[in-house]
BALUMVO-815609 format. One record per residue (C-alpha): x, y, z. Coordinates in nm, 2 decimals. Example, Ala and Ser with C-alpha at 12.3 -4.5 7.8 and 13.67 -1.06 7.14 Angstrom:
rec x:1.23, y:-0.45, z:0.78
rec x:1.37, y:-0.11, z:0.71
***
This chain:
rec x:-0.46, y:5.41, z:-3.20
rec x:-0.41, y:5.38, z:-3.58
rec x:-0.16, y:5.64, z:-3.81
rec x:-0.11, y:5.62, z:-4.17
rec x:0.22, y:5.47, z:-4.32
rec x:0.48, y:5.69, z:-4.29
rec x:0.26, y:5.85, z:-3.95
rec x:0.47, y:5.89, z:-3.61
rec x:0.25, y:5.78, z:-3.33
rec x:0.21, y:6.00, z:-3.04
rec x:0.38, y:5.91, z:-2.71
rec x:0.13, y:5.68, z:-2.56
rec x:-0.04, y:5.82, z:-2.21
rec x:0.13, y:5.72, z:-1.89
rec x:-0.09, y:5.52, z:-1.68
rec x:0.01, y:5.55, z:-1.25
rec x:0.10, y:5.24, z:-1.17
rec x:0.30, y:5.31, z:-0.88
rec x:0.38, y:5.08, z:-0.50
rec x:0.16, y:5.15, z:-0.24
rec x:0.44, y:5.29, z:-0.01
rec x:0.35, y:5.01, z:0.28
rec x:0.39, y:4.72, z:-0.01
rec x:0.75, y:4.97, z:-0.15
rec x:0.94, y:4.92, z:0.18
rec x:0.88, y:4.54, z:0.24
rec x:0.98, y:4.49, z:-0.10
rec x:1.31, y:4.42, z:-0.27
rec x:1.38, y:4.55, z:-0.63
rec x:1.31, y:4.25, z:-0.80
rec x:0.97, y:4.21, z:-0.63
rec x:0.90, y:4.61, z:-0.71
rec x:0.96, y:4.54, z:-1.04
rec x:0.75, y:4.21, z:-1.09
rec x:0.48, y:4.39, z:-0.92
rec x:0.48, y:4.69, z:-1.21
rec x:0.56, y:4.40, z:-1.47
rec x:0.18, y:4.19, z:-1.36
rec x:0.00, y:4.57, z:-1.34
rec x:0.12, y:4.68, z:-1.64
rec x:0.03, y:4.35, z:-1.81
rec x:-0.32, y:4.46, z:-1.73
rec x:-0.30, y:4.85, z:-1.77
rec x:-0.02, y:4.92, z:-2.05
rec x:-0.10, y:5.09, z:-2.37
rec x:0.03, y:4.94, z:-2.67
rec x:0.10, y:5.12, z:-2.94
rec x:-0.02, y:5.04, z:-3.26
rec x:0.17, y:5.20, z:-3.57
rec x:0.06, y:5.20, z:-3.97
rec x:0.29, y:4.87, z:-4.04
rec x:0.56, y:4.81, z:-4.32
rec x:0.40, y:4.66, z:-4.57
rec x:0.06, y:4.67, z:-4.45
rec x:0.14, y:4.48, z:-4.11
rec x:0.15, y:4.61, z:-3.78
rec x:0.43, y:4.68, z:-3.47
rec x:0.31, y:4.74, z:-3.15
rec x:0.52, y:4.82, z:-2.84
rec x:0.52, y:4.83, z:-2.47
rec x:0.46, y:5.19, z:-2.33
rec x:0.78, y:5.34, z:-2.19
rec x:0.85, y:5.22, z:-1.84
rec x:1.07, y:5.25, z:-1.53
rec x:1.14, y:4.92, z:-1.32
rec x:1.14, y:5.05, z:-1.05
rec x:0.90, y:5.37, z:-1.02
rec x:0.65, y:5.27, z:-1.21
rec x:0.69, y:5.61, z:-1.40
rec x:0.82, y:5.68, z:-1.76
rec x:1.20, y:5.63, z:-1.78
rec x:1.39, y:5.96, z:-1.64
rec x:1.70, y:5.96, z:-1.57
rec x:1.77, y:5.94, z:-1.20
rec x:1.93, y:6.19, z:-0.96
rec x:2.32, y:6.07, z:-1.02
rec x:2.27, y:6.02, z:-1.40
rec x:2.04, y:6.37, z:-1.47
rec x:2.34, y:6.57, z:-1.60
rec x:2.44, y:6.34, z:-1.89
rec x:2.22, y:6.40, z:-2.15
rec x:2.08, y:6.20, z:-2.41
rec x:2.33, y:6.26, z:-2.70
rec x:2.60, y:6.15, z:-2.49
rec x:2.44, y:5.79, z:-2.43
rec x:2.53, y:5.59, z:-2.67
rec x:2.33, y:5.19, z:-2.68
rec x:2.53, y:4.85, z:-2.66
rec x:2.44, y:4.53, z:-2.59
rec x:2.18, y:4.50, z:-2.90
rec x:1.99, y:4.08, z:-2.88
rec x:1.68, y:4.02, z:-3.05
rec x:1.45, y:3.69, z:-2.92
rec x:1.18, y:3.60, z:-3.09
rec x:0.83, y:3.67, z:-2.95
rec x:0.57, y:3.37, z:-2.93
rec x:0.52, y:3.31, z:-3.28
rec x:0.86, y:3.38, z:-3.48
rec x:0.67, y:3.43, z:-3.82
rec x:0.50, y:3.78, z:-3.64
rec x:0.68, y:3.88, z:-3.38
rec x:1.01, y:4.01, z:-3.27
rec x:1.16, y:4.11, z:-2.94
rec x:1.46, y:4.40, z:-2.99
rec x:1.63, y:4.42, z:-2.70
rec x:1.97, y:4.67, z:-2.55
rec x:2.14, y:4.82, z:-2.29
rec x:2.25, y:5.21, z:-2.20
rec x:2.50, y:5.34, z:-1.93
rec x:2.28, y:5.53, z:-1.79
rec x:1.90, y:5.61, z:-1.76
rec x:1.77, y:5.78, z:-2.08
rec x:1.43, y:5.91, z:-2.17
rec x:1.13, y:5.81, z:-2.41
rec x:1.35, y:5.53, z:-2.59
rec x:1.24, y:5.40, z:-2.90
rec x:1.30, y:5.17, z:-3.20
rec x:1.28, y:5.27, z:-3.56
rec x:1.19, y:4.98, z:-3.79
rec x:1.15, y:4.98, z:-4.15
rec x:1.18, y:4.78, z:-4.52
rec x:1.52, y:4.93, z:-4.63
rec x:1.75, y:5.07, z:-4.40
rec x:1.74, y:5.44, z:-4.52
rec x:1.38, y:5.45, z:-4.43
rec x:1.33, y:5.39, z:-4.03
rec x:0.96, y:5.60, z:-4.00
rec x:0.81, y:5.40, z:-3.79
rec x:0.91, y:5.44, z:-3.41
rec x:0.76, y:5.24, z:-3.14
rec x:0.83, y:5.30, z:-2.78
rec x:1.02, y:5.08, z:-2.61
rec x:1.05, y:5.00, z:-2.22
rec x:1.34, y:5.05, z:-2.00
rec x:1.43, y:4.77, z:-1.68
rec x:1.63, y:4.90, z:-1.42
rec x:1.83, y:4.65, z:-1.23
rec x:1.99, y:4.76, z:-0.91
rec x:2.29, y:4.55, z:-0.79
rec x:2.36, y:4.60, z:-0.40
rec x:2.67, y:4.61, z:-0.29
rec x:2.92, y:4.46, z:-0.06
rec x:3.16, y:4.60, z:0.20
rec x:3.51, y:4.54, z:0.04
rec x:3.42, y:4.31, z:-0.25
rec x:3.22, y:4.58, z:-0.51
rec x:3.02, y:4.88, z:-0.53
rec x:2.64, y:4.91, z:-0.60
rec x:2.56, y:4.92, z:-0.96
rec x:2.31, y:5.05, z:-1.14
rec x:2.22, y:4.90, z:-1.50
rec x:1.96, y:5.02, z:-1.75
rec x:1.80, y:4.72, z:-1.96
rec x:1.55, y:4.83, z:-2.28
rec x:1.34, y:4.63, z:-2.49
rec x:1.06, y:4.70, z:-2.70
rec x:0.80, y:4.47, z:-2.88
rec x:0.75, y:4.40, z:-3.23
rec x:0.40, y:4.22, z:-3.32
rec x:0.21, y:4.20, z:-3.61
rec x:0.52, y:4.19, z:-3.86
rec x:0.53, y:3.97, z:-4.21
rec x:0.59, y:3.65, z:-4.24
rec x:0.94, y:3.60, z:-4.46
rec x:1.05, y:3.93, z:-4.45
rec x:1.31, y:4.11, z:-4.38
rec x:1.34, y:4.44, z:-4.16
rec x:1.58, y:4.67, z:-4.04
rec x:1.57, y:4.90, z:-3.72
rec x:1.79, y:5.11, z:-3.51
rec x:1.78, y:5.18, z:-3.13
rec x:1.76, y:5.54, z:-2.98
rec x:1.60, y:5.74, z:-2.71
rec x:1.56, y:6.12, z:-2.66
rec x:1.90, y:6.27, z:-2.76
rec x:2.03, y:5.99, z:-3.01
rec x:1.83, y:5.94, z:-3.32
rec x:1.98, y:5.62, z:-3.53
rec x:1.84, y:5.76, z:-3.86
rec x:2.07, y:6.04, z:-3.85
rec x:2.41, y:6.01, z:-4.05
rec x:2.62, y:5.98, z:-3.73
rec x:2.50, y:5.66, z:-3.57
rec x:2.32, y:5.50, z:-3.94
rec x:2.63, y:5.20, z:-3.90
rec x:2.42, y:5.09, z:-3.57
rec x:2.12, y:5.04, z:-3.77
rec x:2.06, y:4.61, z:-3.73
rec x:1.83, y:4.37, z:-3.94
rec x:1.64, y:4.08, z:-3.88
rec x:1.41, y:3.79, z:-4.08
rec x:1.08, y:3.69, z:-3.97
rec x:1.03, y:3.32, z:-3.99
rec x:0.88, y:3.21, z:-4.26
rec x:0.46, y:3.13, z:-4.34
rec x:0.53, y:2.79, z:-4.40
rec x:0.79, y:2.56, z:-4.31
rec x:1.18, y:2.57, z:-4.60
rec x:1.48, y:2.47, z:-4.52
rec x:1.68, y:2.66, z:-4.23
rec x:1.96, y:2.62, z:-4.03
rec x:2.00, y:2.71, z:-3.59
rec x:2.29, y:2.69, z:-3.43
rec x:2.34, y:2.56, z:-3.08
rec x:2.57, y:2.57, z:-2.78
rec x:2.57, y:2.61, z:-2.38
rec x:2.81, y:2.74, z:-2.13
rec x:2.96, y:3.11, z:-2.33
rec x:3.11, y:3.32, z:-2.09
rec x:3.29, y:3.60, z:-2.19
rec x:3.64, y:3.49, z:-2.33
rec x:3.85, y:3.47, z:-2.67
rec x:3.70, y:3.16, z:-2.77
rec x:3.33, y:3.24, z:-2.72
rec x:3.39, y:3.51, z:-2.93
rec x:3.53, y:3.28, z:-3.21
rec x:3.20, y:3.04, z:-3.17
rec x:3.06, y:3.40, z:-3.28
rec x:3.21, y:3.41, z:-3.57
rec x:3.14, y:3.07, z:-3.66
rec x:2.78, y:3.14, z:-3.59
rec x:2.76, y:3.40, z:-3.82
rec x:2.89, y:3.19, z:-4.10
rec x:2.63, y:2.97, z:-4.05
rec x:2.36, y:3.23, z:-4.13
rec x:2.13, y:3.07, z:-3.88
rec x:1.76, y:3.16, z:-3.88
rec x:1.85, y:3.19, z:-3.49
rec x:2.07, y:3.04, z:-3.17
rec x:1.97, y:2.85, z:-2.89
rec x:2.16, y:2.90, z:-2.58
rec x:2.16, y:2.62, z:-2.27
rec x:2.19, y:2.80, z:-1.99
rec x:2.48, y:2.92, z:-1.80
rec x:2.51, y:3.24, z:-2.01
rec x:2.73, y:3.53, z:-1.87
rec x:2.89, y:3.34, z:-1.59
rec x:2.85, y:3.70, z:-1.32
rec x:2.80, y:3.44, z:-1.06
rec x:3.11, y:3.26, z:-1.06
rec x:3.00, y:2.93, z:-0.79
rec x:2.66, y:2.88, z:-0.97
rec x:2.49, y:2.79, z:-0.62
rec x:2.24, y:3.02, z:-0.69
rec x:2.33, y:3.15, z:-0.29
rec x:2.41, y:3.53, z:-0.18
rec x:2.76, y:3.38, z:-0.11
rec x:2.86, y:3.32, z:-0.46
rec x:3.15, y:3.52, z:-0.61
rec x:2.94, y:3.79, z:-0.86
rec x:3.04, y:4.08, z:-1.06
rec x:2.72, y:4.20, z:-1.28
rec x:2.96, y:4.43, z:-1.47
rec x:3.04, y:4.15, z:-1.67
rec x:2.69, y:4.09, z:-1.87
rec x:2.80, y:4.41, z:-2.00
rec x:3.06, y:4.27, z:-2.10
rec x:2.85, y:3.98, z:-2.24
rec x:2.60, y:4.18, z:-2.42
rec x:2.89, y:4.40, z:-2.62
rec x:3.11, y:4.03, z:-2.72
rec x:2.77, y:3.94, z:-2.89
rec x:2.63, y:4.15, z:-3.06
rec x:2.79, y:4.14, z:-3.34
rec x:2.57, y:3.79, z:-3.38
rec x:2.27, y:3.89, z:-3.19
rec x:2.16, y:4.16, z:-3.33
rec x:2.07, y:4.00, z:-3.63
rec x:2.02, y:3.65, z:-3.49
rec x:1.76, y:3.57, z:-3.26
rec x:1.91, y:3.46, z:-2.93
rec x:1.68, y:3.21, z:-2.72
rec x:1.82, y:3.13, z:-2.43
rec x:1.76, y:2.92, z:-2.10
rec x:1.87, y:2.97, z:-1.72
rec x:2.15, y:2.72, z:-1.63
rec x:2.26, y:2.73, z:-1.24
rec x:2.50, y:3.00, z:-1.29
rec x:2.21, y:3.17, z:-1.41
rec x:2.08, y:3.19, z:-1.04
rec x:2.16, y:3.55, z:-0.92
rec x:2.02, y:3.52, z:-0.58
rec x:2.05, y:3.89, z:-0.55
rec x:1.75, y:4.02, z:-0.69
rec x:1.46, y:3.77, z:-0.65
rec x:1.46, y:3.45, z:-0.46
rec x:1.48, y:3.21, z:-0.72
rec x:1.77, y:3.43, z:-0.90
rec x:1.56, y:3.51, z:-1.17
rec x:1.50, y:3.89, z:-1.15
rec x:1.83, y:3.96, z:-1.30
rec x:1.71, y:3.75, z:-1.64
rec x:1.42, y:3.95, z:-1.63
rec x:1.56, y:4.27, z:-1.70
rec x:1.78, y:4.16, z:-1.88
rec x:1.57, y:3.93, z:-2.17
rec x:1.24, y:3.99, z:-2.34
rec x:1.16, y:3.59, z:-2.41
rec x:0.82, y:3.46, z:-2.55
rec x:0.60, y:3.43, z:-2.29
rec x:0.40, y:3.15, z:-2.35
rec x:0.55, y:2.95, z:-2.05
rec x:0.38, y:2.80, z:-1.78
rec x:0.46, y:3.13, z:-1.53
rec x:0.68, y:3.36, z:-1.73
rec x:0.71, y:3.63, z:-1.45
rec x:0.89, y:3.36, z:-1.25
rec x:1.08, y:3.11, z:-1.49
rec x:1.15, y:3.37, z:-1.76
rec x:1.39, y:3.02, z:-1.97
rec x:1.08, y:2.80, z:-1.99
rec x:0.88, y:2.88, z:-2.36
rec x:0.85, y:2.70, z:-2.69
rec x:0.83, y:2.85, z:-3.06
rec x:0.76, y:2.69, z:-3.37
rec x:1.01, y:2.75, z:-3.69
rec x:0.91, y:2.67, z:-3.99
rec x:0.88, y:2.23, z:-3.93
rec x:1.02, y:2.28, z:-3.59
rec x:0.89, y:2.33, z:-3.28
rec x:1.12, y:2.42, z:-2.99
rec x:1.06, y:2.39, z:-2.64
rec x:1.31, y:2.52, z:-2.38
rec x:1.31, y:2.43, z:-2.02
rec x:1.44, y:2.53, z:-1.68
rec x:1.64, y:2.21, z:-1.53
rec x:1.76, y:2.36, z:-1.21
rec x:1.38, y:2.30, z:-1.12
rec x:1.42, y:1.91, z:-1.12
rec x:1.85, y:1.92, z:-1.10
rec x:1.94, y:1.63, z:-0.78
rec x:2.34, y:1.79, z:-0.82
rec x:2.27, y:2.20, z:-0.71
rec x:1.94, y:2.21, z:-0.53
rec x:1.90, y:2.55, z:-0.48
rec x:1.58, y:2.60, z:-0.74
rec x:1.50, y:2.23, z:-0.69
rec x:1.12, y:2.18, z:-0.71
rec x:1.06, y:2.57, z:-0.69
rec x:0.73, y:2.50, z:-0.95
rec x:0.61, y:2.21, z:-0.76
rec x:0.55, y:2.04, z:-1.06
rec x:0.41, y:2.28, z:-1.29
rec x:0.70, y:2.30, z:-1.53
rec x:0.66, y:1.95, z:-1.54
rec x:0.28, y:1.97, z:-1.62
rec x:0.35, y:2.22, z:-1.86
rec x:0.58, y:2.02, z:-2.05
rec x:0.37, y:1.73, z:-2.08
rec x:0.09, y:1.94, z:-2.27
rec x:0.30, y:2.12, z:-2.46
rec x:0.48, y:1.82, z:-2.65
rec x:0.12, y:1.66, z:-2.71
rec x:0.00, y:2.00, z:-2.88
rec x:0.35, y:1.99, z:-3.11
rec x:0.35, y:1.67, z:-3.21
rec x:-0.01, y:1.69, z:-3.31
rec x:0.00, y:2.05, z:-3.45
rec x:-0.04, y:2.07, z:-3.84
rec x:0.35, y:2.13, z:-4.04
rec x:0.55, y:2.02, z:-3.75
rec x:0.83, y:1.72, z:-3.83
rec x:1.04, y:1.74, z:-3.55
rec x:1.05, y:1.89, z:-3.21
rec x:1.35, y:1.96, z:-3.04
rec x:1.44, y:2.06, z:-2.63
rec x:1.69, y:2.20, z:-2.51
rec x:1.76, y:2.30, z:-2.11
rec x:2.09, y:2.32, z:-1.92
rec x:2.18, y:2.01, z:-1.67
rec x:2.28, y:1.69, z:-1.89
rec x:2.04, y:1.36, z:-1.88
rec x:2.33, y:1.19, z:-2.05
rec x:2.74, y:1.28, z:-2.03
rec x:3.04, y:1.12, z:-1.89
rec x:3.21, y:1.45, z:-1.83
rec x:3.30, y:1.63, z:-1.48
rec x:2.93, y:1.71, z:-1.41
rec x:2.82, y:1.40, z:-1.50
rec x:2.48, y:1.29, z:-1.58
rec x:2.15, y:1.43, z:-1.32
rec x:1.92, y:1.18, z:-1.23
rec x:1.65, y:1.45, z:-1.18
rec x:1.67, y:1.54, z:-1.52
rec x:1.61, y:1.16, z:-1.62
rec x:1.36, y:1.12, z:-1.37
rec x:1.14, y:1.39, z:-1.43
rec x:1.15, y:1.49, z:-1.81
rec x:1.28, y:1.15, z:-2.02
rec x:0.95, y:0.99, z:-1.92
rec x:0.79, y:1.28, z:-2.16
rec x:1.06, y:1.30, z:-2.40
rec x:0.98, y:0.95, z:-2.48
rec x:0.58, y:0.98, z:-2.47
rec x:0.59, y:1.21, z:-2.71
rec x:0.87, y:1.09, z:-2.94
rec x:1.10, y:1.44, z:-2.93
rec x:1.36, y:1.41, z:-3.20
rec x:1.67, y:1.61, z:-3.00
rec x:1.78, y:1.70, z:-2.75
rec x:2.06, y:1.95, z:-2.63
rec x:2.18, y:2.03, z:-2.29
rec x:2.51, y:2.24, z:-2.14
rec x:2.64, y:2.21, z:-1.86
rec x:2.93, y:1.97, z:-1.93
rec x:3.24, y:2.20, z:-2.13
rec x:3.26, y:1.97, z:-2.38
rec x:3.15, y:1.84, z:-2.67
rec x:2.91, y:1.46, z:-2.64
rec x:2.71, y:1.29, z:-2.80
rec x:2.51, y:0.94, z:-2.71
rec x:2.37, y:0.70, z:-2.94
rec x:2.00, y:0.70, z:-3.00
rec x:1.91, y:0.60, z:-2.60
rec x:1.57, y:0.40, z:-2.54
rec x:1.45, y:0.27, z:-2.20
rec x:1.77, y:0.41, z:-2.09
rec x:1.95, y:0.22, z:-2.26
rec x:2.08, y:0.20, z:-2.66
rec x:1.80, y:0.17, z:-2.89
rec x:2.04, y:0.21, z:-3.15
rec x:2.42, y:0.31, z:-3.27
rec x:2.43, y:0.64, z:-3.42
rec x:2.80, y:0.61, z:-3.53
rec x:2.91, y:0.94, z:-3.71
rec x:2.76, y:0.97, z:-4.05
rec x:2.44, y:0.74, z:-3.93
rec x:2.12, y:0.83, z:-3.92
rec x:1.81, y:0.75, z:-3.67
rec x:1.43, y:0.74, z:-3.64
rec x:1.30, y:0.86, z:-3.28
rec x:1.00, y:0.67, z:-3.34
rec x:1.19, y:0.31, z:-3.33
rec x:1.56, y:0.35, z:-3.18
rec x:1.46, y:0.63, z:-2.94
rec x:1.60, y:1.00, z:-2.87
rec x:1.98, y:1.14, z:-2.91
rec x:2.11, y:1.37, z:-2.67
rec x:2.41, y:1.64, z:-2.74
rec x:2.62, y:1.79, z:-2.49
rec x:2.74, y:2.09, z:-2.63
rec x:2.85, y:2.27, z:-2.36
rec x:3.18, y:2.43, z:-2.56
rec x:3.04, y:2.75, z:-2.60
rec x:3.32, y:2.93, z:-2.45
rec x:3.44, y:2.90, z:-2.08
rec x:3.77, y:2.71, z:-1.95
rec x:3.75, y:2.32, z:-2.07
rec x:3.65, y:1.97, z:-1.89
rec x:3.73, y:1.66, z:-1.96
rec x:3.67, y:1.29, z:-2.02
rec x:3.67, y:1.02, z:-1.70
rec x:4.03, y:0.85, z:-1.64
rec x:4.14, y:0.64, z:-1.96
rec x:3.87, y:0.79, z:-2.20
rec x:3.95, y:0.85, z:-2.49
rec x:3.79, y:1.18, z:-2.72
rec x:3.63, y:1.02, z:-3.03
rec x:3.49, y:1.24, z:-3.31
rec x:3.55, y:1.30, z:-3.66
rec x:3.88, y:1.26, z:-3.82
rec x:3.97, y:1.14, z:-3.49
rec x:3.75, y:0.81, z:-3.41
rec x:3.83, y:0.56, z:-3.18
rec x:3.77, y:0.21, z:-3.05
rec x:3.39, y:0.24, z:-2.89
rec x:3.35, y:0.11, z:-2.54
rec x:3.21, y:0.13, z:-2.21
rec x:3.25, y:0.41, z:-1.98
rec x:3.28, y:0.43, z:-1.61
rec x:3.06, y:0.77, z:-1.51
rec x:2.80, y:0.84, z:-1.21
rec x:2.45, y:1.03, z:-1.21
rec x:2.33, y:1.25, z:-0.93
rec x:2.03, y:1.12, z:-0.70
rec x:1.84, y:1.27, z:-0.46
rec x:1.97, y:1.38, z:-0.16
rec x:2.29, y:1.50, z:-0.36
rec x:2.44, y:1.19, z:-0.41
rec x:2.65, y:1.01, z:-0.63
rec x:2.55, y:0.66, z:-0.81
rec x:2.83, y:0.52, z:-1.07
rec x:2.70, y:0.37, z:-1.36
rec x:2.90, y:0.19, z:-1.66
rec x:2.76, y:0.29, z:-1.99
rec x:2.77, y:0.19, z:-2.36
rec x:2.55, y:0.49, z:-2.50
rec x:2.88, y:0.74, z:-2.53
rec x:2.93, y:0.76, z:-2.87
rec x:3.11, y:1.09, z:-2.96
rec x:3.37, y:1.29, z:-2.71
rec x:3.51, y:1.62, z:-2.81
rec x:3.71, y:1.81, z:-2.58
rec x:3.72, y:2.16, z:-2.74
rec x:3.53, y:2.43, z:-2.81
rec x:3.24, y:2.42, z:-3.04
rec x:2.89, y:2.43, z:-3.16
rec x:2.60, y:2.27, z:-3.31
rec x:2.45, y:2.37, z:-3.64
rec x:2.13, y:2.18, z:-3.73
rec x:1.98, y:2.21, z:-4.10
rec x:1.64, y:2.12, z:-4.12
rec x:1.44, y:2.02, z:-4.40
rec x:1.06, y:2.01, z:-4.48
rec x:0.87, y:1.83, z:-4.77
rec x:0.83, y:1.45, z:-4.87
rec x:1.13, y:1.33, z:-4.63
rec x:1.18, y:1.59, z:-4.35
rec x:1.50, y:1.53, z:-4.19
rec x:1.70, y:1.72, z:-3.95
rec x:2.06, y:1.70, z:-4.04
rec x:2.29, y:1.78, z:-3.75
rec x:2.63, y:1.87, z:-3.74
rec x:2.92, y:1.97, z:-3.44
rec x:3.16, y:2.24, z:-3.53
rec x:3.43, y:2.34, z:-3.35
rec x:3.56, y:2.75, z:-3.32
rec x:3.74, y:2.71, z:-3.65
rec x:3.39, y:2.58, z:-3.80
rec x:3.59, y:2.23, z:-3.86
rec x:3.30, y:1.96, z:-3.85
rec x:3.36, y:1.71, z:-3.56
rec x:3.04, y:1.52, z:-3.59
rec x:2.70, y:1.46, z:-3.81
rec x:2.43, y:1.24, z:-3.78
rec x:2.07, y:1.26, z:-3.93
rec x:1.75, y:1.23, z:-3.75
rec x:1.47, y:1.12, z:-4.00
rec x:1.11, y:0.99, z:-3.90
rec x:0.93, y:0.67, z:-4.02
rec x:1.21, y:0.62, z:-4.26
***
């Protein structure tokens, strides 16, 4: 349907997609709710609404995860009402192509009805309202350790927006309208990417938590005015072992906890982020991933995005980005290992070949969780190396960053596993003759590792003599292989961040620094093509 600018658009009709009863009771939540997820794929009703500036926004019809009907509130949550539910936890994510589409996601305390987002040009003029979805996530719980709990995800989808613009939007639901006066300081903005490729900086890190410094790599964040942040994996930290096993230590209170630390960033920053292994929540599916699934609206262009919700690519302006799920392929915690049987893989290799050939793209860069390269406590994972740096040097990728590892490293430019070429700090490489550089930057926030015995940290301001290293690498079977290696080039044990400026026109480069939680550079390099 189709309303004039300025035009409301009626709420959209409910389609039944309930469970057949005999599927309801053999099913756990997660399964209910990927179940609704696949039939409302086919059935949902998206609304269409007269568009700022001529474009369109469209949004998914209002929806209950796990009754298939619009969102009510349930039996224990029916008394509060609407005005007394206030939203937290805003993170935008772009949708598939960043230069039309925008993902707003949030969380409420409780179950709410018909929630919405405004979205407009200036702030003081939200009139369009599209209808947003909520995910209900039902944590079960456990004699003596914690209570059940009940949390209330909601995203809605933005499509059809203009390239290089900027828009503003506010959150609400029946009962809390954020274009009236008392909740206008909760309105948000956000920047579409642009139509064709300018410089732009993204920021970078793995391993967050929820802690003093994560919050300070926040603030750093936000003086980088990043066009958006990639996150590697291992996001809230819930699950406390990261087996991705029912008897990990969880607590899912604490990606509430998450959501609120950030969004003072992600609100306005697009958020993209990948499943590391304490990403695994073995409660609610079982490949842990039904918990992500309520909880992130991601670009679905994957190879199987109702399964492995952290594997997706996007394209930014001369960038194309490609993030990956490495517990698949991880030889050190097995728990997910080989859970696509090879489709991921698969998937991978096509989607470098269509980057590197597609029209405006310089660089491509991936980012996933387990490290192919570091010296620190987790150590290098052969499965990674196995599996994925076969591709990664097919199809020439120009970075890439992994977690994992709470520190800050960086290698040399690595070829044939070995070095293709120093990358001392300052330096600069080409991917296409001394091969790729890989960054550790797994200081995003949670308690510190460190270096091997006798290794010294090595960055800026602080450089010291370069020599070998005595590490390991994981191989199958969960063992250990030690390995001495030359390719460790910059050690930072710290908190920090990477902050990557990349440039288009007549010599594209991508000029990438580390940071630590005072913003206080620790390390630059340049990657540059065919120089």
């Amino acid at each position: 349907m189709t309303v004039l600018f300025g035009g409301t658009p009626p709420e959209p009709p409910v389609p039944d997609v309930g469970i057949p009863e005999h599927l309801a009771v053999r099913m756990s939540m997660a399964e209910q709710y990927e179940y609704l997820r696949a039939k409302l794929s086919r059935r949902r009703t998206l609304v269409t609404a007269g568009a700022v500036a001529g474009g369109l926004l469209t949004g998914c019809a209002g929806k209950s995860a796990t009754d298939g009907k619009a969102a009510t509130p349930t039996p224990a949550t029916s008394k509060v009402p609407g005005a007394a539910v206030t939203p937290f936890g805003r993170h935008l994510a772009f949708g598939s192509d960043p230069k039309t589409e925008m993902r707003v996601s949030w969380q409420v305390p409780f179950a709410v009805r018909k929630p919405y987002v405004r979205v407009g040009s200036k702030p003081d003029d939200l009139s369009r309202r599209i209808t947003a979805e909520v995910r209900a996530l039902h944590t079960p719980g456990l004699t003596g350790v914690r209570s059940a709990v009940e949390q209330y995800y909601v995203h809605a989808a933005l499509d059809g927006l203009h390239p290089g613009t900027t828009y503003y939007y506010g959150v609400g639901h029946e009962g809390f309208d954020p274009a009236a006066p008392a909740h206008r300081s909760t309105i948000g903005s956000f920047r579409t990417a642009p139509a064709s490729p300018e410089k732009f900086v993204f920021t970078a890190f793995g391993d967050q938590g929820v802690s003093n410094a994560a919050a300070a790599n926040d603030h750093v964040i936000l003086r980088e005015n990043p066009a958006f942040h990639l996150h590697a994996g291992d996001i809230c930290y819930a699950d406390t072992n990261g087996l991705g096993k029912q008897t990990d230590g969880y607590d899912p209170t604490y990606w509430d906890l998450f959501l609120k630390q950030n969004e003072g960033t992600s609100r306005t920053v697009p958020w993209m982020v990948t499943t590391g292994n304490h990403d695994m929540e073995a409660w609610y599916s079982p490949d842990g991933y039904g918990g992500q699934l309520a909880r992130w609206s991601l670009p679905d262009n994957g190879f199987d995005p109702t399964h492995a919700p952290g594997v997706y690519s996007f394209v930014y302006g001369n960038v194309g980005v490609v993030a990956l799920d490495a517990n698949d392929v991880s030889y050190e915690i097995t728990a997910n290992l080989g859970y696509t049987a090879g489709k991921q893989t698969k998937w991978l290799d096509g989607r470098l070949r269509e980057l590197r050939a597609a029209k405006g793209v310089d660089f491509v860069v991936v980012f996933f969780h387990h490290c192919a390269y570091s010296t620190s406590a987790h150590a290098s994972d052969g499965g990674v190396r196995a599996e994925w740096l076969p591709l990664f040097a097919k199809h020439q990728v120009d970075l890439v960053i992994n977690g994992h590892n709470h520190v800050y490293e960086r290698t040399d430019a690595i070829r044939k596993g070995t070095v293709g070429r120093a990358v001392p700090i300052g330096a600069s490489t080409d991917p296409t003759k001394d091969g790729i550089v890989y960054v550790t930057a797994g200081g995003g926030g949670r308690d510190l590792y460190g270096f091997p015995a006798g290794v010294k940290e090595s960055y800026e301001g602080h450089v010291t003599r370069h020599g070998t290293v005595d590490t390991l690498q994981w191989a199958k079977g969960r063992h250990t292989q030690a390995e001495t290696v030359e390719w460790s080039r910059v050690r930072y044990r710290g908190f920090s961040l990477l902050s990557v400026e990349a440039e288009s026109g007549s010599t594209p480069r991508l000029k990438v620094s580390a940071l630590d939680q005072n913003g206080r550079r620790i390390d630059h390099f340049e990657v540059r093509r065919g120089r």
